[in-house]
Every structure is written in C-alpha cells, then in structure tokens.
PyMOL CGO cylinders between C-alpha atoms (Angstrom):
from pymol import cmd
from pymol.cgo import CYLINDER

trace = [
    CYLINDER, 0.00, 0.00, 0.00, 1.43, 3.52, -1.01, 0.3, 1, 1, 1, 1, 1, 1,
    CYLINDER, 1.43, 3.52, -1.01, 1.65, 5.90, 1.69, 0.3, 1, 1, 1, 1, 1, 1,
    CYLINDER, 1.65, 5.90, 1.69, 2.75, 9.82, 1.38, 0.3, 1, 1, 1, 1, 1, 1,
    CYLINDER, 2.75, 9.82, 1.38, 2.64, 11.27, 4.93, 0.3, 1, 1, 1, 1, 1, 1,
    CYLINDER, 2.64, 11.27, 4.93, 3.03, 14.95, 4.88, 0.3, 1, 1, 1, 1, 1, 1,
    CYLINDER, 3.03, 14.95, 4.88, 4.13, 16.91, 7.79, 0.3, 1, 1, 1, 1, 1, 1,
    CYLINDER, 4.13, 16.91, 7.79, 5.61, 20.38, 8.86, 0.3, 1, 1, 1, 1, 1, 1,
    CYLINDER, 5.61, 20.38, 8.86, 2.44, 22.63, 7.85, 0.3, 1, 1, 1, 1, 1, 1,
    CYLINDER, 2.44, 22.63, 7.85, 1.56, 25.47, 9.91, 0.3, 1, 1, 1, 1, 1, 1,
    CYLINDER, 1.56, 25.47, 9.91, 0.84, 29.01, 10.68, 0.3, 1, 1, 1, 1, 1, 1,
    CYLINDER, 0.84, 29.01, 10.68, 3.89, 31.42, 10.30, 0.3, 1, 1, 1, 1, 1, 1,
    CYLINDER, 3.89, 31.42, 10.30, 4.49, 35.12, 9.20, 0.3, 1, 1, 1, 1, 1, 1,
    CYLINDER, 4.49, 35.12, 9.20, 5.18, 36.62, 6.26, 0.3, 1, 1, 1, 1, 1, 1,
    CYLINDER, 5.18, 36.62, 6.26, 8.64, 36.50, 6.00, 0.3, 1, 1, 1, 1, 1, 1,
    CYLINDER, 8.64, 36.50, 6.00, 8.85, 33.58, 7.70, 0.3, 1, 1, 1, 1, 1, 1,
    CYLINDER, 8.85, 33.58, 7.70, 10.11, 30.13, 7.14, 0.3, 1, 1, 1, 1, 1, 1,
    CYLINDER, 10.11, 30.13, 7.14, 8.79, 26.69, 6.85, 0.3, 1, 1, 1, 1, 1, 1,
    CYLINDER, 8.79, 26.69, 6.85, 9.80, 23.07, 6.02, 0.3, 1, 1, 1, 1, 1, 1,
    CYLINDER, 9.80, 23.07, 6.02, 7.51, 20.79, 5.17, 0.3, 1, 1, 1, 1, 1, 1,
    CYLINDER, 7.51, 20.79, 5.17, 8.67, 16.95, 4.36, 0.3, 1, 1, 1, 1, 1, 1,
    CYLINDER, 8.67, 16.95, 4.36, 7.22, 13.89, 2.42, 0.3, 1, 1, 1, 1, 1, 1,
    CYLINDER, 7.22, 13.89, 2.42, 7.63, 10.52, 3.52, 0.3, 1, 1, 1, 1, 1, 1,
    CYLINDER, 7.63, 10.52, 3.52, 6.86, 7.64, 1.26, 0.3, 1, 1, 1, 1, 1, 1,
    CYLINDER, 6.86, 7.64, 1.26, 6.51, 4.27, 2.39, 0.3, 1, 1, 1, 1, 1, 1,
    CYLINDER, 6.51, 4.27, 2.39, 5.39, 1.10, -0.92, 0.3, 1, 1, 1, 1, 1, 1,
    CYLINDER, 5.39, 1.10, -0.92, 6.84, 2.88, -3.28, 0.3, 1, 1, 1, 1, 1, 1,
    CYLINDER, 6.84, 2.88, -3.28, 10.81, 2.23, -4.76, 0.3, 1, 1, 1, 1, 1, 1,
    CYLINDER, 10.81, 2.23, -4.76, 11.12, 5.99, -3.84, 0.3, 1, 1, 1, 1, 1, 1,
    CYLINDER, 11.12, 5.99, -3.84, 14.44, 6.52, -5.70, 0.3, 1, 1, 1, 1, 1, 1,
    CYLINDER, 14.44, 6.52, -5.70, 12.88, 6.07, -9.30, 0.3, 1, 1, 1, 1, 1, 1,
    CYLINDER, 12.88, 6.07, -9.30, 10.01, 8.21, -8.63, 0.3, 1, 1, 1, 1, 1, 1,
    CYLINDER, 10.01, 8.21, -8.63, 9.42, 11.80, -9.49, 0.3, 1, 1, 1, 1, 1, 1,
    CYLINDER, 9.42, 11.80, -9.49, 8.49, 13.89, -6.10, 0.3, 1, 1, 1, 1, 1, 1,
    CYLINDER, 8.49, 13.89, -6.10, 6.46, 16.65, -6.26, 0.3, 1, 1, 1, 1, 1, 1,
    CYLINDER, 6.46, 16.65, -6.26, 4.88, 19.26, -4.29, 0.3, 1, 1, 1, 1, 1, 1,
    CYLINDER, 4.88, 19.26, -4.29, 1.68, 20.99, -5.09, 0.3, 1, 1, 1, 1, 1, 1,
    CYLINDER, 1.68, 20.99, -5.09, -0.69, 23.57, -3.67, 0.3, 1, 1, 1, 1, 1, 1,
    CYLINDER, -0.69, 23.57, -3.67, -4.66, 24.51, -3.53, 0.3, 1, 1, 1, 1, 1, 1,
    CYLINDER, -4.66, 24.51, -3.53, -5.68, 27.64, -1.89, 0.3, 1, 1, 1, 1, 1, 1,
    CYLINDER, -5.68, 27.64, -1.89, -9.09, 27.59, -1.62, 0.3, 1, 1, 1, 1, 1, 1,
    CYLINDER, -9.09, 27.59, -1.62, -11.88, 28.63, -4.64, 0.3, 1, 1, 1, 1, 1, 1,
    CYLINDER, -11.88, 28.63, -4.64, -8.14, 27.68, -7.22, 0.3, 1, 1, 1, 1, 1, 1,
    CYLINDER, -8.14, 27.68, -7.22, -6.85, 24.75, -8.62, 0.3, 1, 1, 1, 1, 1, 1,
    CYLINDER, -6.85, 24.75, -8.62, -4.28, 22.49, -7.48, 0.3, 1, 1, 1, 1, 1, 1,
    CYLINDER, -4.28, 22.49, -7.48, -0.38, 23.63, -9.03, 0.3, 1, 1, 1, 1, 1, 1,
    CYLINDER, -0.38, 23.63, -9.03, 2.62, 22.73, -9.44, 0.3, 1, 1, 1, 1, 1, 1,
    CYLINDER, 2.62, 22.73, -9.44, 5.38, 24.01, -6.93, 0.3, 1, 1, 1, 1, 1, 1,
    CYLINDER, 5.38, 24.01, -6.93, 8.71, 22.41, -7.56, 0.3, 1, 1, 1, 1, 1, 1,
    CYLINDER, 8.71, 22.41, -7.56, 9.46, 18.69, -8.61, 0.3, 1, 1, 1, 1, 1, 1,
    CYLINDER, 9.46, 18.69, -8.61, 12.51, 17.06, -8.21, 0.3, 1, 1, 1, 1, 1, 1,
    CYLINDER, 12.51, 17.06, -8.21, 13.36, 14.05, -10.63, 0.3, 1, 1, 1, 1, 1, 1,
    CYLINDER, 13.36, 14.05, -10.63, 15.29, 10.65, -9.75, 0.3, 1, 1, 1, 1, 1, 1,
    CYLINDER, 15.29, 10.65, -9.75, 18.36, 12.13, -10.82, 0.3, 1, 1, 1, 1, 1, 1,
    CYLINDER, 18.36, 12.13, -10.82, 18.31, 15.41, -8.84, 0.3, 1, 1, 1, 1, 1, 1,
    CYLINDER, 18.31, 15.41, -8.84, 16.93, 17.66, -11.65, 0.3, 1, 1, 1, 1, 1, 1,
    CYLINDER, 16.93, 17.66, -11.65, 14.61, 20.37, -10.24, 0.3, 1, 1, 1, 1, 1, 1,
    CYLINDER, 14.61, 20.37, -10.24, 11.71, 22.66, -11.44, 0.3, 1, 1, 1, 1, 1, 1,
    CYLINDER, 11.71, 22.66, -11.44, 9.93, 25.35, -10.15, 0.3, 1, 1, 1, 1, 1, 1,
    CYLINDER, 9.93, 25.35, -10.15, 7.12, 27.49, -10.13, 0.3, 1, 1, 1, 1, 1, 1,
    CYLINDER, 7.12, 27.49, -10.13, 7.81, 31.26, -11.47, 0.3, 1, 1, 1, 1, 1, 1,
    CYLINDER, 7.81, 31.26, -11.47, 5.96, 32.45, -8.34, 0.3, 1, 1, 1, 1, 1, 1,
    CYLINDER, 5.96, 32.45, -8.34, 8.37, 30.51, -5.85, 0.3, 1, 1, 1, 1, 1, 1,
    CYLINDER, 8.37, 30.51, -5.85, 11.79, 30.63, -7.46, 0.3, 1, 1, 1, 1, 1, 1,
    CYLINDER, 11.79, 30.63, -7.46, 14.66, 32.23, -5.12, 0.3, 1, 1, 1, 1, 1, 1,
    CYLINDER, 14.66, 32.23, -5.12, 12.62, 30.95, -2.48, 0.3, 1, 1, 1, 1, 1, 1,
    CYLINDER, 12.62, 30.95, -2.48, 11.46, 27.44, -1.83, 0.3, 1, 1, 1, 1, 1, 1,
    CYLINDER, 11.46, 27.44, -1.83, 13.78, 24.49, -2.42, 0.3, 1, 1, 1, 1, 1, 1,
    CYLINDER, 13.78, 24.49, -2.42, 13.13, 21.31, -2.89, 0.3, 1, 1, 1, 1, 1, 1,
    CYLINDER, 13.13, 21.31, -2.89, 14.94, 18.16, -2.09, 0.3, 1, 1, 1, 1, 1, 1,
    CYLINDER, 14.94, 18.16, -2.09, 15.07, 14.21, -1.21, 0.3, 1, 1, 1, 1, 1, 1,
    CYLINDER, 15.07, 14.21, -1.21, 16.67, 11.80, 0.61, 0.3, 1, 1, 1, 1, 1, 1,
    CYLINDER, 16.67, 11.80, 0.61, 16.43, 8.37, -0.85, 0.3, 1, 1, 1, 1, 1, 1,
    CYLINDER, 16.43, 8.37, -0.85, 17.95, 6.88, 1.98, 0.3, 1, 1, 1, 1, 1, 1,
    CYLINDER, 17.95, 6.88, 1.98, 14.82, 8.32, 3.90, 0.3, 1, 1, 1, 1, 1, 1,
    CYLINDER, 14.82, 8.32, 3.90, 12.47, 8.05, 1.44, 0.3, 1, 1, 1, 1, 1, 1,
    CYLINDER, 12.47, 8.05, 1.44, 11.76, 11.36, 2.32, 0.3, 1, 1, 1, 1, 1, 1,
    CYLINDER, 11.76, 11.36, 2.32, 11.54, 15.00, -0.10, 0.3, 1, 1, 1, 1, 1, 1,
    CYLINDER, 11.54, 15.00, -0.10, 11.31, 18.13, 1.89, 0.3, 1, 1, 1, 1, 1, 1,
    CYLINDER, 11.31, 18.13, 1.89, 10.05, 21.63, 0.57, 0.3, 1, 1, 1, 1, 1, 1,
    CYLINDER, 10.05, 21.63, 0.57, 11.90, 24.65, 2.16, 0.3, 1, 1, 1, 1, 1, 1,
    CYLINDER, 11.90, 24.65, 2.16, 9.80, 27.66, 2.28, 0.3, 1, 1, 1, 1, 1, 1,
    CYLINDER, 9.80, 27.66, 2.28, 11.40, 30.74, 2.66, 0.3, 1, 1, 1, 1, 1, 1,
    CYLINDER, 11.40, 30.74, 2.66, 10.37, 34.89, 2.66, 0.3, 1, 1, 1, 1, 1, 1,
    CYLINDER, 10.37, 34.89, 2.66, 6.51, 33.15, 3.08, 0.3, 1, 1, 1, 1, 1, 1,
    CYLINDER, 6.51, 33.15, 3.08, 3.95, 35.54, 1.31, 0.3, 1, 1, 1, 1, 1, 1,
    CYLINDER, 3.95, 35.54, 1.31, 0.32, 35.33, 2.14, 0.3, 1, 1, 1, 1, 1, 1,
    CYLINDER, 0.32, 35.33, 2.14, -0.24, 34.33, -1.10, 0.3, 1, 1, 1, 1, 1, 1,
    CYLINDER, -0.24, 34.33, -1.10, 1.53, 31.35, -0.77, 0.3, 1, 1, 1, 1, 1, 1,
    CYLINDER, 1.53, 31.35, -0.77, -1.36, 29.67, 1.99, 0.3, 1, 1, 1, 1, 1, 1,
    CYLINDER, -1.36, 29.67, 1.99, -2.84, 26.67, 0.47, 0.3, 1, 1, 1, 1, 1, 1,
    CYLINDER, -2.84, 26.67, 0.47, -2.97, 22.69, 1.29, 0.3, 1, 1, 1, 1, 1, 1,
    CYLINDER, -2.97, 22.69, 1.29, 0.40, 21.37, 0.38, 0.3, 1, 1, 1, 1, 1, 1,
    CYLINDER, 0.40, 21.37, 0.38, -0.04, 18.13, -1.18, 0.3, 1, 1, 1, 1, 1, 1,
    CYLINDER, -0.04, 18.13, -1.18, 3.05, 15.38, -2.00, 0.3, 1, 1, 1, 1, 1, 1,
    CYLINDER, 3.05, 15.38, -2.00, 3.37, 13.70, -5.02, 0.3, 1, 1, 1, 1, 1, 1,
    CYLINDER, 3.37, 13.70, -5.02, 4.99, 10.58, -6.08, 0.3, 1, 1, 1, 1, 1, 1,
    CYLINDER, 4.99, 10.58, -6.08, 5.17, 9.75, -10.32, 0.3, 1, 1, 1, 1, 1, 1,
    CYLINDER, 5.17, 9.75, -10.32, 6.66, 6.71, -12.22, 0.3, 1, 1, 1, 1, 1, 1,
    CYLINDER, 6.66, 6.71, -12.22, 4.63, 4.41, -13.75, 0.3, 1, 1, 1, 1, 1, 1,
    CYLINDER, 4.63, 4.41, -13.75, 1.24, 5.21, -11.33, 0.3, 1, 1, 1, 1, 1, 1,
    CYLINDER, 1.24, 5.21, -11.33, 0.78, 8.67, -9.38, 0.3, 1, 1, 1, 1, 1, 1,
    CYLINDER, 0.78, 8.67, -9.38, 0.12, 8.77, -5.55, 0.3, 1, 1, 1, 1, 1, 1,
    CYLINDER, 0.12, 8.77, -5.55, -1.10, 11.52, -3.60, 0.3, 1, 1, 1, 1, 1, 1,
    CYLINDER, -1.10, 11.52, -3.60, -0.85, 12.50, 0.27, 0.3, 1, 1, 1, 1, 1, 1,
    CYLINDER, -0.85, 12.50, 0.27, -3.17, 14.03, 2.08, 0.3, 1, 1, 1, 1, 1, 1,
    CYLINDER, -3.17, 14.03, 2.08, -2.05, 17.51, 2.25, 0.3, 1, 1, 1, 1, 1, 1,
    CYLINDER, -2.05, 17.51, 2.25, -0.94, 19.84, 4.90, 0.3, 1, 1, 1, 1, 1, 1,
    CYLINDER, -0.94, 19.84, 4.90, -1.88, 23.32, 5.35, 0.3, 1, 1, 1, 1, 1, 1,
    CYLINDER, -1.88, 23.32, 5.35, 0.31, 25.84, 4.99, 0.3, 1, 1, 1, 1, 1, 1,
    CYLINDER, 0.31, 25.84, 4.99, -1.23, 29.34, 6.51, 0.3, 1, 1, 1, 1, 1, 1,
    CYLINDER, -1.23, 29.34, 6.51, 0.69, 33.03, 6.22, 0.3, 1, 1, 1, 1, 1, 1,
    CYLINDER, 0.69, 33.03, 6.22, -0.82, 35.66, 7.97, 0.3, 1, 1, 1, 1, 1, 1,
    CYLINDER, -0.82, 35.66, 7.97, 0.11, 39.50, 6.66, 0.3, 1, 1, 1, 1, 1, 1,
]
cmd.load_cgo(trace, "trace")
C-alpha cells in the first residue's frame, strides 16, 4: 500500500520560514518523481517544484529564489523549504509521487498571515 505522509504545515508570518517533508513508504522511492503541489481555496491544485530521480529540479515562477526542494532516498523522504513566506503562498500542500502510477498524500496546510 502507497503511503505519502506529509508533515511540517503550519501558521507562520510573512517572511517567515517553513519546512515541510514527504515521507513515502510502498513505493521504490528513488525512481520516482516527487512533487509538491498547492490549492488555496476557490483555485486549482499547481505545481510548486518537482525534483526528478536524478536530482533535476523545477519550479514554479511564483516561488523561485525561495522554496527548495529536495530528497533523501535513503529516507524516502523530499522536503520543501519555504522561505520569505507571502500570504499568497497559503494553500494545502499536497506530495506527489510519479513513475509508472501517481500517488497523492493528504495535504498539509500551509497558513501566512500578513
């Protein structure tokens, strides 16, 4: 069974800092694309950054310079750093895990106050 358990949400500043991580448990992590995504509410879900199974990253025009994302395959684990926070940036934080199927977690909220 294919778990992504998302954790480190919460309610900061702008300007502030978060870290949210990703752990992935039936899944061969390292061959898998890991991805974050966000909803705020009445929008659609979007792409944030992805990271590939070689280390290539992508990210969204409205987050470069400021979030970074990573993995650790010995973990099974990809973390999102969240830096200078804007309010604009609230939203569910969801995981995402893409190889031959695609797997979703359950989201964490992510909430920056002005």
């Amino acid at each position: 069974q294919v778990q992504l358990a998302e954790s480190g949400g919460g309610l900061v500043q702008a300007g502030g800092s978060l870290r949210l991580s990703c752990a992935a448990s039936g899944i061969i992590f390292s061959i898998n694309t890991m991805g974050w995504y966000r909803q705020a509410p009445g929008k659609q879900r979007e792409l944030v950054a992805f990271i590939t199974s070689t280390g290539s990253t992508n990210y969204a025009d409205s987050v470069k310079g400021r979030f970074t994302i990573s993995r650790d395959n010995a973990k099974n684990t990809v973390y999102l750093r969240m830096n200078s926070l804007k309010p604009e940036d609230t939203a569910v934080y969801y995981c995402n895990a893409q190889k031959f199927d695609s797997y979703w977690g359950q989201g964490t909220q992510v909430t920056v106050s002005s």
